[in-house]
VOGU-3710 file (C-alpha; in Angstrom, 3 decimals, decimal comma):
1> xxxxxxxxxx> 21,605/-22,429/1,239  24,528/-19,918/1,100  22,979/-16,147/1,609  24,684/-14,255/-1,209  24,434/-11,208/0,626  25,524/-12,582/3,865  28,464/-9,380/4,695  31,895/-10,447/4,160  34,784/-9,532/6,553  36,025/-6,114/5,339
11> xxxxxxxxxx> 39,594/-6,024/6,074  39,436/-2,228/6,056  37,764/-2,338/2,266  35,994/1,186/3,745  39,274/2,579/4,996  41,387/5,306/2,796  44,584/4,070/0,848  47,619/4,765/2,550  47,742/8,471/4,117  46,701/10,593/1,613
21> xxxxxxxxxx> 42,905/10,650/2,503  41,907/9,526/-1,228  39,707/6,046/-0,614  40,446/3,267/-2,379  38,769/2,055/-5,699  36,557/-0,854/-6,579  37,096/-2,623/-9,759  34,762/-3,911/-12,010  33,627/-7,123/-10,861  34,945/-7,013/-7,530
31> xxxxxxxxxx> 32,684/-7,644/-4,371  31,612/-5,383/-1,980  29,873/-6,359/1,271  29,518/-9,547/-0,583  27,643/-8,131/-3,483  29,433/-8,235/-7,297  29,844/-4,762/-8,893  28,986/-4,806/-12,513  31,434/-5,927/-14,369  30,419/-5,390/-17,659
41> xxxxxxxxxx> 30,712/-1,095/-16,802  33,611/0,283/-19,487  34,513/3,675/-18,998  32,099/5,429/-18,390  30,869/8,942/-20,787  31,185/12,071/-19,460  27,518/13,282/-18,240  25,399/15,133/-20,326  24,573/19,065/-19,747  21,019/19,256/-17,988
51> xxxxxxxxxx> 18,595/21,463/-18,532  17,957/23,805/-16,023  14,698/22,944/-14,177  13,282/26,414/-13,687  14,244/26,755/-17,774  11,328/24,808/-18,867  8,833/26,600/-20,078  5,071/25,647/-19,646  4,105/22,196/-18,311  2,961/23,442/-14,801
61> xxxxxxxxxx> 1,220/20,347/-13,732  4,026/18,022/-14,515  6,472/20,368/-12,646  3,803/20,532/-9,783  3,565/16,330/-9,869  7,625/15,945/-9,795  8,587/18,688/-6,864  5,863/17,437/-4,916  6,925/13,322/-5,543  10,452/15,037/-4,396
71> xxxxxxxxxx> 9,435/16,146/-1,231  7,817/13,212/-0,308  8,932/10,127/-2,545  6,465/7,684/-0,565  3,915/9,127/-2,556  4,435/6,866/-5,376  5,481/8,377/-8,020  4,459/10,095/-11,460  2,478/8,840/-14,883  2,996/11,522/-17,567
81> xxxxxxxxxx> 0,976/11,041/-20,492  0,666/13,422/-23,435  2,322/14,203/-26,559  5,640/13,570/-27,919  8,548/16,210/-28,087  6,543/17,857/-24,846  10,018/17,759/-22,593  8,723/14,792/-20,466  12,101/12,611/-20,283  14,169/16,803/-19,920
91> xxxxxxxxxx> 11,675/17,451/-17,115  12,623/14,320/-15,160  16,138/14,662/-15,738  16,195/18,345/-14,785  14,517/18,181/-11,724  16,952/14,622/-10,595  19,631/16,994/-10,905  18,239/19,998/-9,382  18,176/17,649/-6,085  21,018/18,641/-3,470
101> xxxxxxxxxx> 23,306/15,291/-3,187  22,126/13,020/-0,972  24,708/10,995/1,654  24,861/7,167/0,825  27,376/4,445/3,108  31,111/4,290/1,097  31,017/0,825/-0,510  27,405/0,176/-0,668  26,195/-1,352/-3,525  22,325/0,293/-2,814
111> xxxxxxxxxx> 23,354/3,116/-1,619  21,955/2,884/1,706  20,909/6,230/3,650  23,233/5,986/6,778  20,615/7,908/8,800  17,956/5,320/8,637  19,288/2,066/9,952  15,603/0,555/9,567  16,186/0,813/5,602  19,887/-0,526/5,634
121> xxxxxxxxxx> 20,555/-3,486/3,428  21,816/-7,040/4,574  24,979/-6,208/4,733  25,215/-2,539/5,986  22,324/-3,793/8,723  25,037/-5,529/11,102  27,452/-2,966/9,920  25,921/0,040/11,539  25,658/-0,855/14,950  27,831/0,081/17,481
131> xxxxxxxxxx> 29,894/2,613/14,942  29,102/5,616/12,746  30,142/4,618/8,931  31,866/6,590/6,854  29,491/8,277/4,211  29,926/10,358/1,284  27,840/12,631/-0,660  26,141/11,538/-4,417  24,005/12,579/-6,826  20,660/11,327/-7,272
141> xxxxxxxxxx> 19,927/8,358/-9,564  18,001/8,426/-12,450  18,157/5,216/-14,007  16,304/4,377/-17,213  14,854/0,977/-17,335  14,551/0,191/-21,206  11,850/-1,601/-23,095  13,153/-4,928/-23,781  15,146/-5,447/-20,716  15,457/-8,539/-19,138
151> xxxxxxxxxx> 14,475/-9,930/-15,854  18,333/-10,595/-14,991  19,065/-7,159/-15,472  16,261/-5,619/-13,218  16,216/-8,093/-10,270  19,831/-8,715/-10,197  21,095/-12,231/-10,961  24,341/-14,923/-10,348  27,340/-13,237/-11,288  28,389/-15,731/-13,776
161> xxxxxxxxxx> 32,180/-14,787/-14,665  32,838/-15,347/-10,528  31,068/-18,287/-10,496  32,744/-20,086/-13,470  36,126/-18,709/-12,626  36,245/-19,297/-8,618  32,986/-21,217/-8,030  31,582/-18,379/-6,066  28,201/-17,295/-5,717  27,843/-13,429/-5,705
171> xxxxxxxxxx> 25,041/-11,384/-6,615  25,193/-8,952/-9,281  22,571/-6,174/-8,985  20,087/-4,891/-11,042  18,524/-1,652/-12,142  16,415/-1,740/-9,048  19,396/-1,705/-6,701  21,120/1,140/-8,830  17,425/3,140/-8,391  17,354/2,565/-5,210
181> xxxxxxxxxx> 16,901/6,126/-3,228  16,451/7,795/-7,107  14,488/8,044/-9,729  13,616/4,647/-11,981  12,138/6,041/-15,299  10,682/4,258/-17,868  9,641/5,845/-21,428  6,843/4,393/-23,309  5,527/2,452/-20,322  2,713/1,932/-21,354
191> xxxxxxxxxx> 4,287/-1,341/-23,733  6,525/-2,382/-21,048  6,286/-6,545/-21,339  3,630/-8,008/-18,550  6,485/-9,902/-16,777  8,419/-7,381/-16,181  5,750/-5,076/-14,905  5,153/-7,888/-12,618  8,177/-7,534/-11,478  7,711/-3,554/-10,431
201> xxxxxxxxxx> 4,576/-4,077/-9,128  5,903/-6,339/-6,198  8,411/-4,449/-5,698  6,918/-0,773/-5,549  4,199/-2,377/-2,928  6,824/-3,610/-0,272  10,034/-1,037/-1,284  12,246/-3,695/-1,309  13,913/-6,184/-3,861  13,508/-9,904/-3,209
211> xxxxxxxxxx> 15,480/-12,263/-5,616  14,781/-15,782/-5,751  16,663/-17,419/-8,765  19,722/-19,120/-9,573  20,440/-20,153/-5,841  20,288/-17,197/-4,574  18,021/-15,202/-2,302  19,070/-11,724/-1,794  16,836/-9,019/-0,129  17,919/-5,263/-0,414
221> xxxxxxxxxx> 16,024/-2,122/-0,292  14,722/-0,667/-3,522  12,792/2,303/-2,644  12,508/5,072/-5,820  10,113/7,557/-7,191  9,052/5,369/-10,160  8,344/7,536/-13,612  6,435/6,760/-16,269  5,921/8,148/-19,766  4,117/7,699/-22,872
231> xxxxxxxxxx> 1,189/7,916/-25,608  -2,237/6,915/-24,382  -2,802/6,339/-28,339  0,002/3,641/-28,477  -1,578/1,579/-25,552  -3,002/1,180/-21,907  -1,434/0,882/-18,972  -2,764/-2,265/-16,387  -4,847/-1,023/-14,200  -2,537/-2,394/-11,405
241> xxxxxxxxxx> 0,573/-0,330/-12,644  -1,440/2,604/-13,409  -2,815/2,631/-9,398  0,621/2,126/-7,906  1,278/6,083/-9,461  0,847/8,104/-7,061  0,207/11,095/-9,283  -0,945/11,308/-13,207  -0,456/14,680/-15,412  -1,060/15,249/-18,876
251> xxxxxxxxxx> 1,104/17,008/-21,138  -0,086/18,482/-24,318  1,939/20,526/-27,212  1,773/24,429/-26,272  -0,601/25,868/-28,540  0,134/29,505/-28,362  2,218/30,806/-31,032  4,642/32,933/-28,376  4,740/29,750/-25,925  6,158/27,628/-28,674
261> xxxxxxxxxx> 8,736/30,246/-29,588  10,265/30,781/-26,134  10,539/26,939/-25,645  12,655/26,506/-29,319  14,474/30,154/-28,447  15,606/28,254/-24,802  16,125/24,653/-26,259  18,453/26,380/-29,178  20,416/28,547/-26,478  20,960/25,532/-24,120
271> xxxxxxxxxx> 22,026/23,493/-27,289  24,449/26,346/-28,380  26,244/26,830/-24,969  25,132/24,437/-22,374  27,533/25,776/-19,568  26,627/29,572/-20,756  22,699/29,021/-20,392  22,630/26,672/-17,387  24,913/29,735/-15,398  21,939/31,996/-16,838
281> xxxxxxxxxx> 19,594/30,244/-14,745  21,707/29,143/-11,734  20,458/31,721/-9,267  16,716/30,106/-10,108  18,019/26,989/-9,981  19,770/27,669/-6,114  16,153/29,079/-5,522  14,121/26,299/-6,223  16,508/23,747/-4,511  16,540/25,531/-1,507
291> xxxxxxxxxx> 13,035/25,997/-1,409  12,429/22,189/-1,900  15,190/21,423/1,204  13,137/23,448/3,237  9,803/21,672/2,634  11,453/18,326/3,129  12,526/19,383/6,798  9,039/21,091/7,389  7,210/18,269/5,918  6,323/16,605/8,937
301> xxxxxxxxxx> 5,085/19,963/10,986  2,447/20,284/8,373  -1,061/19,461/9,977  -3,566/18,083/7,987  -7,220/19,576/9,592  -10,020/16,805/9,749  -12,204/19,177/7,662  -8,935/18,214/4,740  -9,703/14,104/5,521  -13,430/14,556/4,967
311> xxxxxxxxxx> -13,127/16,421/1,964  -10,600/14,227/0,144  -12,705/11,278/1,505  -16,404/12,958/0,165  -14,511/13,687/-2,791  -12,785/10,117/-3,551  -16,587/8,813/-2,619  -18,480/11,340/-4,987  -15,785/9,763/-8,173  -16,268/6,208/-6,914
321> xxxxxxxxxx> -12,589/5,909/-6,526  -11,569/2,299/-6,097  -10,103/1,319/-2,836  -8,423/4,079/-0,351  -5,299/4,920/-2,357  -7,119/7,903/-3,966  -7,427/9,590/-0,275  -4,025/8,470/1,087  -2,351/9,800/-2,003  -4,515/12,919/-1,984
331> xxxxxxxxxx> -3,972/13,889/1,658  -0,362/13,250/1,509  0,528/15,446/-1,780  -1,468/17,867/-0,195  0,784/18,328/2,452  3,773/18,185/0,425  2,556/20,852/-1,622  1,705/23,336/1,428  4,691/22,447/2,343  6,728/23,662/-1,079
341> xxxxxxxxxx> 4,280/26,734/-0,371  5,511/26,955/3,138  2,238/26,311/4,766  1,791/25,479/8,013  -1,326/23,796/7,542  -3,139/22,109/4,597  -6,015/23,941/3,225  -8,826/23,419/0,465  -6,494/25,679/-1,620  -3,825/22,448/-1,644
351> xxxxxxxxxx> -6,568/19,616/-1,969  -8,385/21,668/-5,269  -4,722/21,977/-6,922  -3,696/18,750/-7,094  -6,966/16,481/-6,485  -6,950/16,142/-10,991  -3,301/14,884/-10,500  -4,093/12,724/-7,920  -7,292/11,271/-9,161  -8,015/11,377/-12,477
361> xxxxxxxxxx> -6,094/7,842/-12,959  -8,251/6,039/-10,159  -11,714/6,882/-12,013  -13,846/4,064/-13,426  -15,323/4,776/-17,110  -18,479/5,762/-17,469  -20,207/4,966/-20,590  -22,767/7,439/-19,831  -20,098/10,231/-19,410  -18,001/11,003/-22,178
371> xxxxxxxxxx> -16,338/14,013/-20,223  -12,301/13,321/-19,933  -11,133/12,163/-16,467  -9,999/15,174/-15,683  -13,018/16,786/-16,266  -14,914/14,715/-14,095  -12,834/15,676/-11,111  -13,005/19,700/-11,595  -16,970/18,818/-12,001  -16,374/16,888/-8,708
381> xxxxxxxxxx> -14,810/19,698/-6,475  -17,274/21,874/-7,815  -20,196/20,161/-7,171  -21,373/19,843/-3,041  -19,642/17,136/-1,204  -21,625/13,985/-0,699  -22,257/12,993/2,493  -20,120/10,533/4,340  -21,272/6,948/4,419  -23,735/6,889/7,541
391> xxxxxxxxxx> -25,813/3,525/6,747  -25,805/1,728/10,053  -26,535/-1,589/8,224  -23,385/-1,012/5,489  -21,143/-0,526/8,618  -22,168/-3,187/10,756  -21,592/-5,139/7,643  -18,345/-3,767/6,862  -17,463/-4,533/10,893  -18,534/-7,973/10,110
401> xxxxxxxxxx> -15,947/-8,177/7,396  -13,097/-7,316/9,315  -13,966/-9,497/12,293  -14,314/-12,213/10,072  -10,904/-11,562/8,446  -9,485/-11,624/12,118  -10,839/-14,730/12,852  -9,407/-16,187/9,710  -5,997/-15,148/10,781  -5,989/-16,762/13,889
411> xxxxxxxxxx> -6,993/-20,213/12,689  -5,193/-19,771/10,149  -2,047/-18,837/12,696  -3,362/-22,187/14,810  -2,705/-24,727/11,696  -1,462/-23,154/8,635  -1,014/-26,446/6,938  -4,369/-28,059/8,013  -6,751/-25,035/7,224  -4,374/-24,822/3,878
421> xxxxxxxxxx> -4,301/-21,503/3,021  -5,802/-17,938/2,524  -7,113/-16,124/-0,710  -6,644/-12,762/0,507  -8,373/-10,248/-2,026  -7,679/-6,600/-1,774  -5,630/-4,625/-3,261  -2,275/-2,552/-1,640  -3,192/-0,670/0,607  -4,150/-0,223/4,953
431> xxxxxxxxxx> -6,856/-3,109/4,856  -4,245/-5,608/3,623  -1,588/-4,696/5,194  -2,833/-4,021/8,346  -3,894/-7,732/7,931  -0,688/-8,995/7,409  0,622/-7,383/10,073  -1,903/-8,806/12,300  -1,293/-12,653/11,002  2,586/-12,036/11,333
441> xxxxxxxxxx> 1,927/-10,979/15,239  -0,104/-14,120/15,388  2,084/-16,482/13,767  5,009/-17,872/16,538  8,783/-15,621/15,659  10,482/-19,006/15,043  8,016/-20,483/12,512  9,146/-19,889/9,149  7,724/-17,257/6,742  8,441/-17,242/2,781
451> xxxxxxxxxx> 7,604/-14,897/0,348  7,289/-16,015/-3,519  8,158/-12,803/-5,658  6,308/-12,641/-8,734  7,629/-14,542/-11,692  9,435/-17,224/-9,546  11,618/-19,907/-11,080  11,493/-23,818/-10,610  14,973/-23,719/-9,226  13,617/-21,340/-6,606
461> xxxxxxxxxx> 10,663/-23,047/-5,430  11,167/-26,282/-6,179  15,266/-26,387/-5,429  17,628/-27,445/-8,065  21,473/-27,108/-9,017  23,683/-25,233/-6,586  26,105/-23,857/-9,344  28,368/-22,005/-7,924  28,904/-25,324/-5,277  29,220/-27,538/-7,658
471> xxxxxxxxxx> 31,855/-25,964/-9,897  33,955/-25,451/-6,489  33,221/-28,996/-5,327  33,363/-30,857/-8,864  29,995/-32,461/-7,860  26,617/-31,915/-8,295  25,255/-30,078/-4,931  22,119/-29,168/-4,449  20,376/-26,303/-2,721  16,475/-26,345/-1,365
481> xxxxxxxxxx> 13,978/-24,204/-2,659  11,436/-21,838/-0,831  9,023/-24,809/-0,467  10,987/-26,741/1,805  12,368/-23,858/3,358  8,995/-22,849/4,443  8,155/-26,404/6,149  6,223/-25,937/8,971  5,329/-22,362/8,132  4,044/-20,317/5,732
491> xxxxxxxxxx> 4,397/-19,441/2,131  3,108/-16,166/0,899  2,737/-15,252/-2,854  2,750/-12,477/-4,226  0,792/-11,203/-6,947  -1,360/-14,645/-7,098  -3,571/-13,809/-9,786  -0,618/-13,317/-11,962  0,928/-16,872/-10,541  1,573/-18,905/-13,824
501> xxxxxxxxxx> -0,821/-22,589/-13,905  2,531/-24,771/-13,637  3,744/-22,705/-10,293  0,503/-23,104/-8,687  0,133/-26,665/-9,631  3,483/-27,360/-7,985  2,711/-25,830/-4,825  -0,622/-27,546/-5,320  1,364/-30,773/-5,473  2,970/-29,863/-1,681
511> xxxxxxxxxx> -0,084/-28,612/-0,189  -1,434/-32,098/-1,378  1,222/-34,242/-0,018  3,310/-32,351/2,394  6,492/-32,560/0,440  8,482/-31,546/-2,616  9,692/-34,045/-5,083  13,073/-33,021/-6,734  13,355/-34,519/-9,939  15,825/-32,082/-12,231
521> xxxxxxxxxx> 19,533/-31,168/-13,136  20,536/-34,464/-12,599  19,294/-34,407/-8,948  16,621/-36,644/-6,896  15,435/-35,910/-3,501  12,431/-35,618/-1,365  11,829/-32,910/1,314  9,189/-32,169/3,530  7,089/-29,097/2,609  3,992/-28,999/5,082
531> xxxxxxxxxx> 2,957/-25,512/4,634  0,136/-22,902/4,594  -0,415/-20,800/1,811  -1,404/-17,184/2,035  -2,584/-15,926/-1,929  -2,570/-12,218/-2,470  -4,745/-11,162/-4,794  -5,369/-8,296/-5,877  -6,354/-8,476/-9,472  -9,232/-7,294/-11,273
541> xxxxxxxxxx> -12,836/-9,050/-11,266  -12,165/-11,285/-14,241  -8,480/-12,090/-13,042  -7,505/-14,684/-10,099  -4,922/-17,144/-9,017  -5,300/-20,345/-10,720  -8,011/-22,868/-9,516  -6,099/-25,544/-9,062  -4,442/-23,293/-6,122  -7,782/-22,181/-4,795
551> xxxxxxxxxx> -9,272/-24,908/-3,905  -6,997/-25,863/-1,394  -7,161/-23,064/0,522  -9,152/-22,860/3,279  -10,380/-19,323/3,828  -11,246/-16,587/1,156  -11,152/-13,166/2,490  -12,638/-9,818/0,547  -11,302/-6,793/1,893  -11,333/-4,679/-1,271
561> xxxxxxxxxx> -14,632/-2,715/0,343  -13,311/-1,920/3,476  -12,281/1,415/4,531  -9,732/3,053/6,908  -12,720/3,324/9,725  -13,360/-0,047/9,862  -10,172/-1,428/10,866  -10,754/-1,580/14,497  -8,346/-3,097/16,976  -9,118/-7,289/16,983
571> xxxxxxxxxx> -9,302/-9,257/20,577  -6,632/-11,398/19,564  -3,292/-12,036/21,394  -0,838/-13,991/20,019  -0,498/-15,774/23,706  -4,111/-17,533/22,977  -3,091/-18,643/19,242  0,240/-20,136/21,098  -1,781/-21,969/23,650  -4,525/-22,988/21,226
581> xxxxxxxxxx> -1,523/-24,641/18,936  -0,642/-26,525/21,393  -4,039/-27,914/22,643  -4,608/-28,463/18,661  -3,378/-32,481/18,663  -5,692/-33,387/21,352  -9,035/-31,453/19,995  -11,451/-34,151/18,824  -14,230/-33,919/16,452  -17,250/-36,159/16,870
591> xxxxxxxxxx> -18,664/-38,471/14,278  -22,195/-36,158/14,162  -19,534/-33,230/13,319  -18,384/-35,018/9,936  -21,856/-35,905/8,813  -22,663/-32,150/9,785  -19,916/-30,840/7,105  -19,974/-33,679/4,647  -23,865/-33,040/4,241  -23,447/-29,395/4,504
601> xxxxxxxxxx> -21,001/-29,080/1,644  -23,246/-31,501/-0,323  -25,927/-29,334/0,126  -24,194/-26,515/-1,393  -23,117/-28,503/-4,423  -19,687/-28,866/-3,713  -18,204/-32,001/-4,770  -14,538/-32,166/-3,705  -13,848/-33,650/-0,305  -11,406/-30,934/0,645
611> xxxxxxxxxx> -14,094/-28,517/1,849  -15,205/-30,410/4,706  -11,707/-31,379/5,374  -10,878/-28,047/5,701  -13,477/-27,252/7,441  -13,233/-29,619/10,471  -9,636/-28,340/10,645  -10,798/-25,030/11,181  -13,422/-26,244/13,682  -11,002/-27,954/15,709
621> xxxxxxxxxx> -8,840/-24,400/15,124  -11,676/-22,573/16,829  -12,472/-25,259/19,719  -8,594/-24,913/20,999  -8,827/-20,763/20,329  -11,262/-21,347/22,855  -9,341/-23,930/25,178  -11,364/-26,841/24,758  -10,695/-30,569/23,438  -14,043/-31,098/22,033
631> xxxxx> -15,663/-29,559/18,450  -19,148/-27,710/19,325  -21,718/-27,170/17,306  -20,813/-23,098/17,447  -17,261/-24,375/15,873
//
């Protein structure tokens, strides 16, 4: 399959025109690096006056939550709930403009940074090596991401004009790519349709955008500060949107009577003479910039004092935050606030301040508490820190956990497609990702490695029409879908509990039979699939993937309890998995070993036959871990 993003050959596109210094333009519709511009962009409006961040009057905590997501965007963001007319939506716009511009690559579509090569698109990637590109200097993005927007226009899609008109496949990006290094904000979040916060969930967890539709499969970064607003009374947030926030404020209407006359005595005066009042406050605004410049480039010299991990950690544990995201997020906008403060050090001071921000949306309700989230975390920092979790038997069974997980990963690495697959239940954060690291050193470089984004099409994973090769060919042509790209390898989904019932029965189908039947747009073929299946999961207690998914996978895996001490270093070496895959077709299992897993599968009242076939490939997995040809009784 054609790789829409694969970089074209320039020809000088990222020299200047002629002599005169002035670099040439692109016009709507026409590639760059490969990659459609939109070509449905008319002239564009002149921009609207901003309102001068330092300006807004009130709103502390909001303005706290945005400078501090500004110095460090990896924090994850902001959730502003409160009232309307409070200047949530003139906040976020004033402080995205307040930013100094930030240097992008000429000609990129994403607006790669050309300092960080490790974050450089597909097509800047091969690009920046061996030369310096040339840059230039931009504003920062804030794109708004409407309700009622379509998947096309998010992801990206086929660029259908160059497609019909020259039978070429180009990808035309989304509002993620646009985002990308900005600010993605989205009013009234809180009714955004499930798919498409599907979509953002997937792609706020890994920072990149991975489209798999209409024969294409493009991969570019996508890494914003993602923004939300709205009225708690009009609806709730999922609980799996509302943890990827880093930070959560709420905004009420001022009610002091000389509060709300200085913000309608600054509103009218910016609405009377935009250029007039935004001069007024330019010398605050120059201020403020430079003071958030300075605690970007003194961000990392901040220590953080193990006295701050053990409070944030006593304090997460006292709220019974879920998960470790409360402390990571805590710790780190911490530092980014002694930072703005120019601190060299973070201090209780820091951790007191913006613990309601960073907590308050993390805290299970209590039926028995009617105090406001809020409240619960002043009452928190005010009460005395619990003690840290010293129960010998809770960590040896935590330990436990973890080796377990390990061992998983290495059968799993041994025979993906025998042992089936892995249910891997825990939500974003170091347990599962340190996991996935581990199974990715495990598994051999050449073997192939899919990911399913969330949401993914038929034409995707099954394969289907090549369109733009067929209009250029006056055939049909058809390309192969992530199944059978994966043969041999692995498959990992993303966001399974959100997988719909007729995606999961199809990759039931090639778990079941090792291949993917093509039967659509006028198109027959059968490819082998023989693949392993890792399911992320990380839904609530009443969601999962579908059944008919689960019970061909092997291995089910909890990490959701585990904590950042428990992640020791494994004995495993990716040598040993290599060697053990190749004893694997000359391991043999006696006929007292079948009887042994028939009867003890029986015994636990499961019926289906896969569970002791599963289970003898994972004992012969574990006999050639251990170099030998014969399945023990230990296996």
């Amino acid at each position: 399959m054609t790789d829409a993003t694969a970089p074209a050959r320039r020809n000088g596109a990222a020299k200047t025109a002629g002599k005169s210094g002035t670099r040439k333009t692109t016009a709507p519709g026409q590639a760059v690096h490969g990659v459609a511009q939109p070509s449905a962009i008319a002239a564009a409006p002149p921009p609207r006056p901003v309102f001068p961040f330092p300006a807004i009057v009130g709103q502390e905590e909001m303005k706290q939550a945005l400078l501090i997501a500004a110095v460090d965007p990896g924090i994850g963001g902001v959730l502003v709930f409160g009232d309307r007319g409070t200047g949530k939506s003139t906040t976020i716009r004033a402080l995205a403009a307040l930013l100094p511009p930030q240097p992008v690559i000429v000609g990129c579509p994403y607006g790669c940074a050309p300092e960080a090569p490790q974050g450089l698109c597909q097509a800047c990637a091969p690009d920046h090596e061996g030369h310096k590109p040339k840059t230039a200097r931009v504003p920062v993005s804030v794109v708004d991401l409407p309700l009622g927007v379509t998947e096309d226009r998010v992801v990206g899609a086929l660029d259908l004009e160059k497609a019909l008109a020259h039978g070429e496949k180009s990808f035309e990006p989304g509002l993620l790519a646009r985002a990308n290094r900005g600010f993605l904000y989205i009013d009234e979040v809180n009714l955004l349709e499930d798919h498409i916060v599907d979509l953002l969930l997937d792609v706020a967890a890994s920072g990149e955008n991975l489209v798999e539709r209409e024969g294409l499969s493009v991969r570019h970064p996508a890494r914003f500060v993602l923004v939300g607003s709205g009225n708690p009374e009009e609806g709730e947030l999922r609980p799996q949107l509302l943890d990827r926030f880093g930070l959560s404020v709420e905004v009420g209407t001022p009610e002091d009577l000389e509060t709300r006359i200085e913000v309608v005595r600054r509103r009218d005066a910016f609405e009377r003479d935009p250029a007039g009042f935004a001069e007024t406050w330019a010398k605050e605004s120059d201020k403020l910039r430079r003071r958030l410049v300075a605690a970007r480039r003194k961000l990392a010299e901040v220590a953080v004092p193990e006295t701050a991990y053990r409070r944030a950690a006593t304090l997460c544990m006292a709220l019974g935050t879920d998960g470790l995201r409360g402390e990571l997020v805590l710790v780190r906008a911490a530092r980014a606030l002694a930072a703005l403060e120019g601190k060299r050090e973070v201090g209780d001071a820091q951790l007191r301040r913006i613990a309601p921000s960073a907590l308050r949306h993390r805290l299970r309700r209590d039926p028995l508490d009617e105090a406001g989230s809020g409240v619960r975390v002043d009452r928190a920092l005010e009460e005395r820190p619990a003690q840290t979790r010293g129960d010998a038997e809770a960590d040896a069974a935590a330990a436990a956990v973890w080796l377990n997980a390990g061992l998983a990963a290495a059968l799993f690495a041994v025979d993906p497609a025998g042992t089936g697959g892995i249910r891997l239940r825990a939500p974003v954060g170091p347990p599962r990702e340190r996991w996935l690291a581990l199974l990715k050193q495990l598994l051999p470089a050449a073997l192939p490695l899919r990911r399913v984004p969330a949401g993914v099409g038929d034409d995707r994973l099954l394969g289907g029409l090549d369109l733009a090769a067929t209009l250029r060919r006056g055939r049909p042509v058809a390309q192969t879908g992530l199944l059978a790209e994966a043969d041999g390898g692995v498959l990992l989904l993303a966001m399974a509990e959100r997988l719909s019932p007729a995606a999961a029965g199809r990759i039931a189908a090639a778990l079941d039979s090792g291949a993917v039947t093509l039967e659509r747009d006028g198109l027959t073929a059968r490819l082998p699939a023989r693949v392993g299946v890792v399911a992320e999961d990380e839904g609530l207690e009443e969601e999962a993937p579908p059944a008919v998914l689960c019970e061909r996978l092997g291995f089910c895996l909890d990490l959701s309890g585990l904590a950042l001490r428990d992640l020791v270093a494994l004995p495993l070496e990716p040598e040993t998995v290599a060697a053990a895959r190749a004893l694997l077709p000359r391991v043999q299992a006696e006929e007292a070993v079948l009887r042994a897993l028939c009867a003890g599968a029986a015994a636990l009242g499961i019926a289906s036959l896969r569970a002791p076939l599963q289970a003898l490939h994972a004992a012969r997995a574990a006999a050639a871990l251990d170099g030998r040809r014969q399945v023990g009784e230990d296996d």
